[in-house]
N, CA, C and O atoms as a Maestro MAE file, in Angstrom:
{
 s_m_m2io_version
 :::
 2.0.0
}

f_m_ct {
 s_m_title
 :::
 protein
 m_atom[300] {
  # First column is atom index #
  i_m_mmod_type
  r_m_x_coord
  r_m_y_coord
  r_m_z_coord
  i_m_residue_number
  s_m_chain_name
  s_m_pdb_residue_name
  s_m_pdb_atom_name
  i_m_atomic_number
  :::
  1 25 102.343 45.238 75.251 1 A "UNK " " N  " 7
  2 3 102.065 45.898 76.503 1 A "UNK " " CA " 6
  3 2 101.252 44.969 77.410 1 A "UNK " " C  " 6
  4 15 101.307 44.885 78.637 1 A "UNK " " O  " 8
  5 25 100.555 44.350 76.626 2 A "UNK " " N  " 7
  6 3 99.042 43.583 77.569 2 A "UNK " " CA " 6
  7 2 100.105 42.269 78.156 2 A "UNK " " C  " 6
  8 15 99.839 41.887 79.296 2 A "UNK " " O  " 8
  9 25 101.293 41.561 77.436 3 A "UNK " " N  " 7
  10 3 101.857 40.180 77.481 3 A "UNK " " CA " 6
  11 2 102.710 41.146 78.843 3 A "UNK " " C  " 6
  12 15 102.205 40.992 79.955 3 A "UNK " " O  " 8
  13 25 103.455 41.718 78.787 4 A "UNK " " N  " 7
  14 3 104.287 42.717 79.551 4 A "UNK " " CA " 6
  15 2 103.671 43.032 81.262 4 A "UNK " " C  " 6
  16 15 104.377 43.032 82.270 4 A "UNK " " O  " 8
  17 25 102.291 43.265 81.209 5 A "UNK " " N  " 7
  18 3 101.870 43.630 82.672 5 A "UNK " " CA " 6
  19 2 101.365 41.849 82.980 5 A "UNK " " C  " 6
  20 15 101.826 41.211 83.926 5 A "UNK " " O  " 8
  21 25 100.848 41.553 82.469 6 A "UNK " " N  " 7
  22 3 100.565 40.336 82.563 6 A "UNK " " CA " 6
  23 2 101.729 39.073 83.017 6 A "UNK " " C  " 6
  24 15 101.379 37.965 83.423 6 A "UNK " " O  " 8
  25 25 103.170 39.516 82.846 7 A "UNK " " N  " 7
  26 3 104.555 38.736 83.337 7 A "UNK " " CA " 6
  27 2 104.140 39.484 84.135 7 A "UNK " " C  " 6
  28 15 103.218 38.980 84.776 7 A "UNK " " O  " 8
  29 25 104.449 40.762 84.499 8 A "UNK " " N  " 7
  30 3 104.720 41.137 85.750 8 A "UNK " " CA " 6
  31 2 103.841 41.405 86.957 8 A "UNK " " C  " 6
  32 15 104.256 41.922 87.994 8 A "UNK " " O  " 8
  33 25 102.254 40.905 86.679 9 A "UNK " " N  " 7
  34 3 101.588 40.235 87.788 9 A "UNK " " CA " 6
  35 2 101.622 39.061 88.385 9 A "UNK " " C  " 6
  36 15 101.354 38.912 89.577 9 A "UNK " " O  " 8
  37 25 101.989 38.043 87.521 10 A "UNK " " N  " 7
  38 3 102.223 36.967 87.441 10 A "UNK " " CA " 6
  39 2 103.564 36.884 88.899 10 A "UNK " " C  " 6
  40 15 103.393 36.352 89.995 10 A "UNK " " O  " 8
  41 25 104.862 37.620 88.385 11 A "UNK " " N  " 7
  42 3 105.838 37.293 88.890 11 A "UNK " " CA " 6
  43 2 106.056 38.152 90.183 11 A "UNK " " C  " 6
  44 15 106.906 37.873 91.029 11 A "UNK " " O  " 8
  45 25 105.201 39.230 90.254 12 A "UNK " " N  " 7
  46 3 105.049 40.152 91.399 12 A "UNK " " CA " 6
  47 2 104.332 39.456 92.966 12 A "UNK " " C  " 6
  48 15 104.428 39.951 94.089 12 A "UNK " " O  " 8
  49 25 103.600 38.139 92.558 13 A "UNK " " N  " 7
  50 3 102.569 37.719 93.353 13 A "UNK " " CA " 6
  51 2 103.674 36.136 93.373 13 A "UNK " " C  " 6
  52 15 103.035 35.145 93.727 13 A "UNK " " O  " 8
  53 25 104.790 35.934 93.126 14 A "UNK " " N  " 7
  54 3 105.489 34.721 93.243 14 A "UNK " " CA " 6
  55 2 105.808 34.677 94.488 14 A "UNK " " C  " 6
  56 15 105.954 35.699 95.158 14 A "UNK " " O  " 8
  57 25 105.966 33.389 94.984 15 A "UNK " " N  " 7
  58 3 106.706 33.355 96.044 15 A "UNK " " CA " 6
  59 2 107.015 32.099 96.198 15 A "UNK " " C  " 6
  60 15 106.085 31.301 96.313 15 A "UNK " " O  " 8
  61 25 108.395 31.618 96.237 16 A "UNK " " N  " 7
  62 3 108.582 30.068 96.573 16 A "UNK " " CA " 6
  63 2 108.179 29.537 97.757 16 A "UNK " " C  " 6
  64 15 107.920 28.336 97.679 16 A "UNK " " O  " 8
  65 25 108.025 30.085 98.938 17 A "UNK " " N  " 7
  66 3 108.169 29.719 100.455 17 A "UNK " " CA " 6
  67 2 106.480 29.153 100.364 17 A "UNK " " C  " 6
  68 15 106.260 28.301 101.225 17 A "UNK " " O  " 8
  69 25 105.376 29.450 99.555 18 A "UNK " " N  " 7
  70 3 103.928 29.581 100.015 18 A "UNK " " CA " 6
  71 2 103.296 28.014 98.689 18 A "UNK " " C  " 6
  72 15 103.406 27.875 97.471 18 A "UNK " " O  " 8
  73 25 102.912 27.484 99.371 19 A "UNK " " N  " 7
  74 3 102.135 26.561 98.617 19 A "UNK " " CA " 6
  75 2 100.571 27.134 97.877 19 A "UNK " " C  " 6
  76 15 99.864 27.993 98.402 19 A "UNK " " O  " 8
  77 25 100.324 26.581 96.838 20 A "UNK " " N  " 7
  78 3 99.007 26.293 95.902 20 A "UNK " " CA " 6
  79 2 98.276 25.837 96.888 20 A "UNK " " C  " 6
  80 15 98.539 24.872 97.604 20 A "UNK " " O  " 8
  81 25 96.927 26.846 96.952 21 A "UNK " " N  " 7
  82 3 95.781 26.209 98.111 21 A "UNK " " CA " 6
  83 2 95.163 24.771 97.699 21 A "UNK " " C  " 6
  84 15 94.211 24.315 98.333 21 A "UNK " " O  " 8
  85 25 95.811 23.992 96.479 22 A "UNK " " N  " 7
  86 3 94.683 23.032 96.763 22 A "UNK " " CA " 6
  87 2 95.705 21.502 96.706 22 A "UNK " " C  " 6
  88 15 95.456 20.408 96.200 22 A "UNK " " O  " 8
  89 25 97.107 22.084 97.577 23 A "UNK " " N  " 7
  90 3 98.137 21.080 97.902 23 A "UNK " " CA " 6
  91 2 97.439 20.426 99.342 23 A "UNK " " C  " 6
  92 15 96.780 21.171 100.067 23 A "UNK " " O  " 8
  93 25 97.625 19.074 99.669 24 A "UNK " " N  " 7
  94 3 96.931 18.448 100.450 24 A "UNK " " CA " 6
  95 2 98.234 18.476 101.530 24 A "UNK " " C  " 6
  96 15 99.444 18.353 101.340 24 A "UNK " " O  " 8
  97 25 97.377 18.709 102.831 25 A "UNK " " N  " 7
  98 3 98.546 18.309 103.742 25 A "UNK " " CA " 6
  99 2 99.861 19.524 104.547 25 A "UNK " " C  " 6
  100 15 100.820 19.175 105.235 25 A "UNK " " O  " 8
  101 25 99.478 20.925 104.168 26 A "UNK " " N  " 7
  102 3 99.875 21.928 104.720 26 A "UNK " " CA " 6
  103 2 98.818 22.632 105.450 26 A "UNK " " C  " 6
  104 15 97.623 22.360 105.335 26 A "UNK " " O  " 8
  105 25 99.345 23.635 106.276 27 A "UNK " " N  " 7
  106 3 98.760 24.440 106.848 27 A "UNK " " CA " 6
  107 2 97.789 25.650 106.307 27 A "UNK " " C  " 6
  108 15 98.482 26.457 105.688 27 A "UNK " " O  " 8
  109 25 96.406 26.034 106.342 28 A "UNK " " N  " 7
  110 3 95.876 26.878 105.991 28 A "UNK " " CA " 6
  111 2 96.390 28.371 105.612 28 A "UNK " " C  " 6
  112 15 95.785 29.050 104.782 28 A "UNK " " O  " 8
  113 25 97.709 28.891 106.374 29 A "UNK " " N  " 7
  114 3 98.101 30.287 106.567 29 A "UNK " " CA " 6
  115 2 99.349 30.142 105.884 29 A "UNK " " C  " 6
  116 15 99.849 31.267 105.859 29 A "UNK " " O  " 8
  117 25 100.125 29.297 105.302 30 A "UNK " " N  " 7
  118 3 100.869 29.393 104.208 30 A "UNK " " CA " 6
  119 2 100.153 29.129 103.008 30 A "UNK " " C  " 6
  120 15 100.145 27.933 102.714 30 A "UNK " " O  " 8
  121 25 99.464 29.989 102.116 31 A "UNK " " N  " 7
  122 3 98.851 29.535 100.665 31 A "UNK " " CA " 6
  123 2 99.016 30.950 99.817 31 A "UNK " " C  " 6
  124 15 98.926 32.094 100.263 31 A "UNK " " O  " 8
  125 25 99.279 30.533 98.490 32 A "UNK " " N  " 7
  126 3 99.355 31.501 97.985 32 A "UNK " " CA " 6
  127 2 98.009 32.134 97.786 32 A "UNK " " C  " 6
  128 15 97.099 31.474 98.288 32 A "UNK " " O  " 8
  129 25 97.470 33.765 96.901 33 A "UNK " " N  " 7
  130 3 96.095 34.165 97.167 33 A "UNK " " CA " 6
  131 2 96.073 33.658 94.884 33 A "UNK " " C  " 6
  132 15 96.728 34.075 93.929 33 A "UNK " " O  " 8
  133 25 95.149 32.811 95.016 34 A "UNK " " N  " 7
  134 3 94.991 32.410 93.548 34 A "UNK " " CA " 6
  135 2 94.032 33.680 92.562 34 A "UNK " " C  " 6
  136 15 93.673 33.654 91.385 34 A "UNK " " O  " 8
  137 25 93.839 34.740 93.663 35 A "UNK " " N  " 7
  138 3 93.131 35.904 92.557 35 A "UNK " " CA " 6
  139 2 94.119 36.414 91.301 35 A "UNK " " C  " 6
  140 15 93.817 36.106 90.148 35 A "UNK " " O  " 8
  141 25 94.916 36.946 91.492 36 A "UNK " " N  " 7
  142 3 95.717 37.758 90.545 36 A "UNK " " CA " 6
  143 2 96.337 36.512 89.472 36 A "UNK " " C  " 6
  144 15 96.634 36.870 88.332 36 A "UNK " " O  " 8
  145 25 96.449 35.643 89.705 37 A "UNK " " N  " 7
  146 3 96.930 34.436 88.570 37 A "UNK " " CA " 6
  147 2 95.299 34.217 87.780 37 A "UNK " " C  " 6
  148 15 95.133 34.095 86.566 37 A "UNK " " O  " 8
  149 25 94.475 34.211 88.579 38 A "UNK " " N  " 7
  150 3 92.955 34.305 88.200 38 A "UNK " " CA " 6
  151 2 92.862 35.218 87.293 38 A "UNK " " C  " 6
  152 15 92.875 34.699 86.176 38 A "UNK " " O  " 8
  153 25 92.771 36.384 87.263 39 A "UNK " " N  " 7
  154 3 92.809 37.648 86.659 39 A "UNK " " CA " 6
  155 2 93.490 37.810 85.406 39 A "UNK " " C  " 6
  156 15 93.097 38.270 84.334 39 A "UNK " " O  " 8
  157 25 94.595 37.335 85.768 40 A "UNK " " N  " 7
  158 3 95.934 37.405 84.740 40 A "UNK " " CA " 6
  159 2 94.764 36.551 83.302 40 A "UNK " " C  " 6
  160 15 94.150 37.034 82.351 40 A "UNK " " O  " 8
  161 25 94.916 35.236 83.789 41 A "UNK " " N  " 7
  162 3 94.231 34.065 83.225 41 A "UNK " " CA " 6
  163 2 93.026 34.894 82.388 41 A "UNK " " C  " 6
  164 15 93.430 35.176 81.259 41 A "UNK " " O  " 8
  165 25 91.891 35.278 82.600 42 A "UNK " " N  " 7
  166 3 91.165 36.088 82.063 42 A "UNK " " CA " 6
  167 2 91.147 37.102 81.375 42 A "UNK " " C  " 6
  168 15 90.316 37.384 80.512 42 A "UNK " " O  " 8
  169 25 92.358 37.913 81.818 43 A "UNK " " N  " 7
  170 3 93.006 38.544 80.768 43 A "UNK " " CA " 6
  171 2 93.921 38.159 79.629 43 A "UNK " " C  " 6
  172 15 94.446 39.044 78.954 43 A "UNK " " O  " 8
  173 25 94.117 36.998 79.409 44 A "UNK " " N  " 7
  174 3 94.681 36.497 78.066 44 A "UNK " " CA " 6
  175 2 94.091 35.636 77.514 44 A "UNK " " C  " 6
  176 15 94.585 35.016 76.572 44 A "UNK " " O  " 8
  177 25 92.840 35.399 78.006 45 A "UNK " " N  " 7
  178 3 91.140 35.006 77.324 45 A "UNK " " CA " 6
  179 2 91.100 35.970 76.767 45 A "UNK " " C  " 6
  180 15 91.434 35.888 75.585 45 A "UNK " " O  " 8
  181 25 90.770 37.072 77.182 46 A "UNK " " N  " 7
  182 3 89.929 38.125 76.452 46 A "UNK " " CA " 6
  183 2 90.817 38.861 75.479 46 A "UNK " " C  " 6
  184 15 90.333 39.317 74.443 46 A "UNK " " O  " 8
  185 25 91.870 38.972 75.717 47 A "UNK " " N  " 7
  186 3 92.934 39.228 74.739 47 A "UNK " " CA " 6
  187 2 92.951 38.555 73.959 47 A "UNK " " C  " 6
  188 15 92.895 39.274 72.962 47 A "UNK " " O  " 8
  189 25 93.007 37.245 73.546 48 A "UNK " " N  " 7
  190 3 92.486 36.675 72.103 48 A "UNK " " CA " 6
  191 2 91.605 36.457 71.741 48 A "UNK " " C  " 6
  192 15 91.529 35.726 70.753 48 A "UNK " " O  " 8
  193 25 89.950 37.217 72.630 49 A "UNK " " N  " 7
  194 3 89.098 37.014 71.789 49 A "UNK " " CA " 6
  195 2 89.088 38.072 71.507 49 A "UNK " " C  " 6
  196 15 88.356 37.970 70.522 49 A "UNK " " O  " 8
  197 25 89.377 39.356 71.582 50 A "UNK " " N  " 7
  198 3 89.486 40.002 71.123 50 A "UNK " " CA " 6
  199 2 89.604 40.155 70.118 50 A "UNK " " C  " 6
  200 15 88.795 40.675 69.350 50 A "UNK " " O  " 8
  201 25 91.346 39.453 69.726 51 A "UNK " " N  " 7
  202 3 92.336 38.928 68.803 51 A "UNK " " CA " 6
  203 2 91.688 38.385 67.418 51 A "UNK " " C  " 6
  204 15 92.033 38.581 66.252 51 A "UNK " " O  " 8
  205 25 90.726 37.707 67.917 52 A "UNK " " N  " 7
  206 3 90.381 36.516 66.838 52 A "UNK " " CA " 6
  207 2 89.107 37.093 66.408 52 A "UNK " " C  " 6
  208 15 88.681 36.582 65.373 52 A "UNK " " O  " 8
  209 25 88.156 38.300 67.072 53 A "UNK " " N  " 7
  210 3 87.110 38.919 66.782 53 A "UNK " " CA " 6
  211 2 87.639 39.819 65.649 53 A "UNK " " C  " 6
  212 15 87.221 39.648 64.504 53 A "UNK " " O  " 8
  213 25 88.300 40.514 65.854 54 A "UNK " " N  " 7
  214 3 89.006 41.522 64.919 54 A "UNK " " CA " 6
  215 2 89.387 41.184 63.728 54 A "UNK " " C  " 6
  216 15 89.150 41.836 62.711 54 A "UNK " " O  " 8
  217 25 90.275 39.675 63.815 55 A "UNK " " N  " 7
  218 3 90.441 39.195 62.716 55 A "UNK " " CA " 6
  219 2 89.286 38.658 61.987 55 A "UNK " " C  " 6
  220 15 89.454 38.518 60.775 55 A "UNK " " O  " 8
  221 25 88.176 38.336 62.466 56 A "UNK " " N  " 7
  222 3 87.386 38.231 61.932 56 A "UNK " " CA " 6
  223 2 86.487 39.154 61.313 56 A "UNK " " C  " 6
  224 15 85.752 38.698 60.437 56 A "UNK " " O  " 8
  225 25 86.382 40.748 61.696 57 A "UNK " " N  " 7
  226 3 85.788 41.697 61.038 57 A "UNK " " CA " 6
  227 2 86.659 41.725 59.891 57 A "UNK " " C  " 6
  228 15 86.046 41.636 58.828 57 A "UNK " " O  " 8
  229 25 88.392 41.861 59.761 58 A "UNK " " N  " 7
  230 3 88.964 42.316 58.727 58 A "UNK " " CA " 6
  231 2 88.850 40.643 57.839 58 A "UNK " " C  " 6
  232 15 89.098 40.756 56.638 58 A "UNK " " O  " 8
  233 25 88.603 39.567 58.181 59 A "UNK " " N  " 7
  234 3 88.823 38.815 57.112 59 A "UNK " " CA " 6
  235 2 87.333 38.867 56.220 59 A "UNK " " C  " 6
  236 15 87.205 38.525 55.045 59 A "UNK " " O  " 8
  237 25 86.209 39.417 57.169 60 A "UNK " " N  " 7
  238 3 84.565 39.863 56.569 60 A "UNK " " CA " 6
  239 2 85.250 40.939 55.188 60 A "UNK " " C  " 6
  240 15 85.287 40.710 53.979 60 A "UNK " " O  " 8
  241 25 85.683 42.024 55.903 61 A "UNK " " N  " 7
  242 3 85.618 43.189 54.995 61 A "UNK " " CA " 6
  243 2 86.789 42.912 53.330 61 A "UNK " " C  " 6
  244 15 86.699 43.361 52.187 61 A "UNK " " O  " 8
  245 25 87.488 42.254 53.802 62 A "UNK " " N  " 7
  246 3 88.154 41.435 52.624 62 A "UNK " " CA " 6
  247 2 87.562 41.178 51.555 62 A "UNK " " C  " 6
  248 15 87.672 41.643 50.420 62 A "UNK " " O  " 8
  249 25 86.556 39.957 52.249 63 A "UNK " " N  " 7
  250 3 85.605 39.137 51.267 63 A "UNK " " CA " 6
  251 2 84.539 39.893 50.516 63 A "UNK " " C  " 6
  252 15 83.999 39.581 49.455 63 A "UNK " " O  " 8
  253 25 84.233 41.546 51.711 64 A "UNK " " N  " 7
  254 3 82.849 42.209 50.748 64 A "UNK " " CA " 6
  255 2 83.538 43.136 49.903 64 A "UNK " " C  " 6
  256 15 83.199 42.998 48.728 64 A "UNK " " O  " 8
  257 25 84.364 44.009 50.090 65 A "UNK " " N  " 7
  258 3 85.289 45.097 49.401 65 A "UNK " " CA " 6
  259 2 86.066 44.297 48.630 65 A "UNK " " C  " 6
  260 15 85.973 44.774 47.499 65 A "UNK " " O  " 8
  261 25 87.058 42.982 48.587 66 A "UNK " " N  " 7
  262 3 88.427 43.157 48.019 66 A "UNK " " CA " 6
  263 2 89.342 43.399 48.513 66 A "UNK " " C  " 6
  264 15 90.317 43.142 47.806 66 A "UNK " " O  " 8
  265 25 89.654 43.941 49.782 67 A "UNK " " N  " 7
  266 3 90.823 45.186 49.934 67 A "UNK " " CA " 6
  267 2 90.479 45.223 51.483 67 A "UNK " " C  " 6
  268 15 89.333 45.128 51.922 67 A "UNK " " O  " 8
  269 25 91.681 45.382 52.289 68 A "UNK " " N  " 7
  270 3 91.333 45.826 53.428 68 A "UNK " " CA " 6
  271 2 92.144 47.403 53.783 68 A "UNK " " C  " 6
  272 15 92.459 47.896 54.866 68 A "UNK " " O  " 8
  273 25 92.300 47.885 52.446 69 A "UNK " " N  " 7
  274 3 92.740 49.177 52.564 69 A "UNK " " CA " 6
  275 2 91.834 50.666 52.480 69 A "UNK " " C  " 6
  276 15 91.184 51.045 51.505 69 A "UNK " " O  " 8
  277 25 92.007 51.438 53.899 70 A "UNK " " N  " 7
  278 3 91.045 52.090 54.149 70 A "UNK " " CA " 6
  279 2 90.661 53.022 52.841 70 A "UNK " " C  " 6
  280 15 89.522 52.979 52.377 70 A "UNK " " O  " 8
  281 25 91.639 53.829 52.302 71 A "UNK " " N  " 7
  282 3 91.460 54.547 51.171 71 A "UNK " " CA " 6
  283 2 90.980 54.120 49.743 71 A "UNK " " C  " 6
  284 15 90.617 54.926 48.886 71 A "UNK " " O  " 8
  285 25 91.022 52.677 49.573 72 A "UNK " " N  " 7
  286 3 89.998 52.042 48.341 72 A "UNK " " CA " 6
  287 2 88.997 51.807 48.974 72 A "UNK " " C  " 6
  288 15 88.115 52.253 48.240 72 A "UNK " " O  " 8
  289 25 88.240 51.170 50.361 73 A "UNK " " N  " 7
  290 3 87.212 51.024 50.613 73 A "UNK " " CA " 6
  291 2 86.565 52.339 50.731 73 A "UNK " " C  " 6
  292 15 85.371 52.444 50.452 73 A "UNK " " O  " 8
  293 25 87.303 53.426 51.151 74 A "UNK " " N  " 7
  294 3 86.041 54.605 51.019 74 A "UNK " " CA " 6
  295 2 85.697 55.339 50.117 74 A "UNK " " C  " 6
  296 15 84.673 56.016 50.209 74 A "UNK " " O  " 8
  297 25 86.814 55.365 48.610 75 A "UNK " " N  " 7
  298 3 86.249 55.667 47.396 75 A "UNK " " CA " 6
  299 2 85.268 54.810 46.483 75 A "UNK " " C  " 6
  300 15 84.867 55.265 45.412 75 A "UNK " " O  " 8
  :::
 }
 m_bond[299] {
  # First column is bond index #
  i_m_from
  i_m_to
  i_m_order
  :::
  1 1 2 1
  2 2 3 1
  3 3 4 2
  4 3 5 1
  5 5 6 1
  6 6 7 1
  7 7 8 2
  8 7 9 1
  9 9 10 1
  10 10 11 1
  11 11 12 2
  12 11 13 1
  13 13 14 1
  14 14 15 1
  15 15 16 2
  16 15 17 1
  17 17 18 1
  18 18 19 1
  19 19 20 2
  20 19 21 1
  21 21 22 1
  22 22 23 1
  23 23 24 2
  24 23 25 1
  25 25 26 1
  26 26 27 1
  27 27 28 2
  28 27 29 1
  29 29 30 1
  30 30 31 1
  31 31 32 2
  32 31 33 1
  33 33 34 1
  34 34 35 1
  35 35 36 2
  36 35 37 1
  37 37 38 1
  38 38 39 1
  39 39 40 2
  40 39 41 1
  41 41 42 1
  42 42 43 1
  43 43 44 2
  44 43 45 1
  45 45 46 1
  46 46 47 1
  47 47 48 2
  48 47 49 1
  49 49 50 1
  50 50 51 1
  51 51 52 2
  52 51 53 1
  53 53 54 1
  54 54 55 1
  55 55 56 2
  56 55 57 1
  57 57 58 1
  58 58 59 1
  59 59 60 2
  60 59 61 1
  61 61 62 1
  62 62 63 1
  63 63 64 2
  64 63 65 1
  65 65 66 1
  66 66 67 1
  67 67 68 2
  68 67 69 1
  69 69 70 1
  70 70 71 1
  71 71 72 2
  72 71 73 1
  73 73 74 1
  74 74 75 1
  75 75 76 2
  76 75 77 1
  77 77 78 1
  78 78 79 1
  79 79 80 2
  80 79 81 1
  81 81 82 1
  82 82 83 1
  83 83 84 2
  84 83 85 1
  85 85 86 1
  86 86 87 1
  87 87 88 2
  88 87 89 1
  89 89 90 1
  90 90 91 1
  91 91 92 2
  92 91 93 1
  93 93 94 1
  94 94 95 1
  95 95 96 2
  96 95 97 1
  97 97 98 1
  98 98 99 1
  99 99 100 2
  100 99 101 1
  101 101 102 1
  102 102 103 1
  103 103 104 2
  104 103 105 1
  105 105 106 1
  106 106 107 1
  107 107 108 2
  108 107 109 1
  109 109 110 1
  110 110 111 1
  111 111 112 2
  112 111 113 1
  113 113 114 1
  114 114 115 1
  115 115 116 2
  116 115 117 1
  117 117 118 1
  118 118 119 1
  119 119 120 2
  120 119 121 1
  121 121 122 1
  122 122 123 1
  123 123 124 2
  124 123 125 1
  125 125 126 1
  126 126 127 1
  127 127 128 2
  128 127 129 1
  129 129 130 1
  130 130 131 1
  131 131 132 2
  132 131 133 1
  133 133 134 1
  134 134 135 1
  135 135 136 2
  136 135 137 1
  137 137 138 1
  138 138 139 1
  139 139 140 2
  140 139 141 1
  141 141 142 1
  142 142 143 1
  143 143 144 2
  144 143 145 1
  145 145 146 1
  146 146 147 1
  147 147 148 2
  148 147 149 1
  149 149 150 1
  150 150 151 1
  151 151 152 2
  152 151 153 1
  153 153 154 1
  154 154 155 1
  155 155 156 2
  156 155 157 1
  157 157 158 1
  158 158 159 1
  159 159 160 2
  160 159 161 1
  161 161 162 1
  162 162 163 1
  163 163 164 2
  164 163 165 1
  165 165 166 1
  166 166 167 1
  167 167 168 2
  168 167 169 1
  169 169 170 1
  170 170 171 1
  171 171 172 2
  172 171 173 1
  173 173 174 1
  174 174 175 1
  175 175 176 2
  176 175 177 1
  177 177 178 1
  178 178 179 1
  179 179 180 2
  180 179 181 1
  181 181 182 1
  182 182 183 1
  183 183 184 2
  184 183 185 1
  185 185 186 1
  186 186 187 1
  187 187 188 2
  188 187 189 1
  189 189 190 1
  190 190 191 1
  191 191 192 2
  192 191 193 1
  193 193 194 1
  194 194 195 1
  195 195 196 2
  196 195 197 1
  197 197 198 1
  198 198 199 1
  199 199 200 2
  200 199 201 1
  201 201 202 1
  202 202 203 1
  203 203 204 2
  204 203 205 1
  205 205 206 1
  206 206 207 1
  207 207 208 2
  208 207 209 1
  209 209 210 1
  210 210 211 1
  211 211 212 2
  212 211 213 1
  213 213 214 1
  214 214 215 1
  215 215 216 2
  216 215 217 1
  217 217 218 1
  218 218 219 1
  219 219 220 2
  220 219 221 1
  221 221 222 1
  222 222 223 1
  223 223 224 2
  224 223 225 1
  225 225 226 1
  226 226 227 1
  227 227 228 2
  228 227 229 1
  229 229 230 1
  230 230 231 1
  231 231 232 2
  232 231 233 1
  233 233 234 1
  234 234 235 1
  235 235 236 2
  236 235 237 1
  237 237 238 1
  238 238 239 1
  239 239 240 2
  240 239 241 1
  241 241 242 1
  242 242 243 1
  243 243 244 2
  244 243 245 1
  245 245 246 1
  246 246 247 1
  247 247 248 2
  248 247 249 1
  249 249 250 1
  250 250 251 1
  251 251 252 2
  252 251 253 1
  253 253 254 1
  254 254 255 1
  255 255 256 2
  256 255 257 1
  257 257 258 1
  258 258 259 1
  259 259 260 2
  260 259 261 1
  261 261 262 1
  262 262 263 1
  263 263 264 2
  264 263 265 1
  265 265 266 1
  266 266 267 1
  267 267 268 2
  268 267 269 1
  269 269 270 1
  270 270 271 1
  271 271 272 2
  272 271 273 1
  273 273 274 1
  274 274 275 1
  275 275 276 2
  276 275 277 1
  277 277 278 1
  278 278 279 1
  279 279 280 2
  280 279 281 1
  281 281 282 1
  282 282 283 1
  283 283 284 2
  284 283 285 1
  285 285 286 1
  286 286 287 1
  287 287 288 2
  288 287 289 1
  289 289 290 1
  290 290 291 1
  291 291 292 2
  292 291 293 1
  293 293 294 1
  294 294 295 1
  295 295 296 2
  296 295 297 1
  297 297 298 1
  298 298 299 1
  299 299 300 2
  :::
 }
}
């Protein structure tokens, strides 16, 4: 879902006709707006730290239980 909105901000904010503001040598009022590629970007930071936080609680609970199965860890 998160990879999914994330194409389609990406490709919603495309436009061939508009240059990258930090192309040398065009006009100020053709540029694309670099927020939402910004955004996007930050959101698939935090999506794998997420990612890699999580995996890191379940590779903890592994090592103290044995098991990362909820019904042996709570008996």
């Amino acid at each position: 879902m998160q990879s999914s909105i994330i194409i389609y901000y990406m490709i919603s904010v495309w436009n061939p006709s508009v240059m990258t503001p930090f192309y040398e040598g065009t006009s100020t009022t053709n540029h694309v707006d670099p927020v939402p590629q910004v955004l996007m970007l930050t959101a698939i930071v935090v999506g794998f730290a997420t990612t890699a936080l999580c995996l890191a609680v379940v590779i903890r609970i592994k090592k103290e239980t044995g098991t990362i199965m909820y019904n042996e860890i709570k008996a």
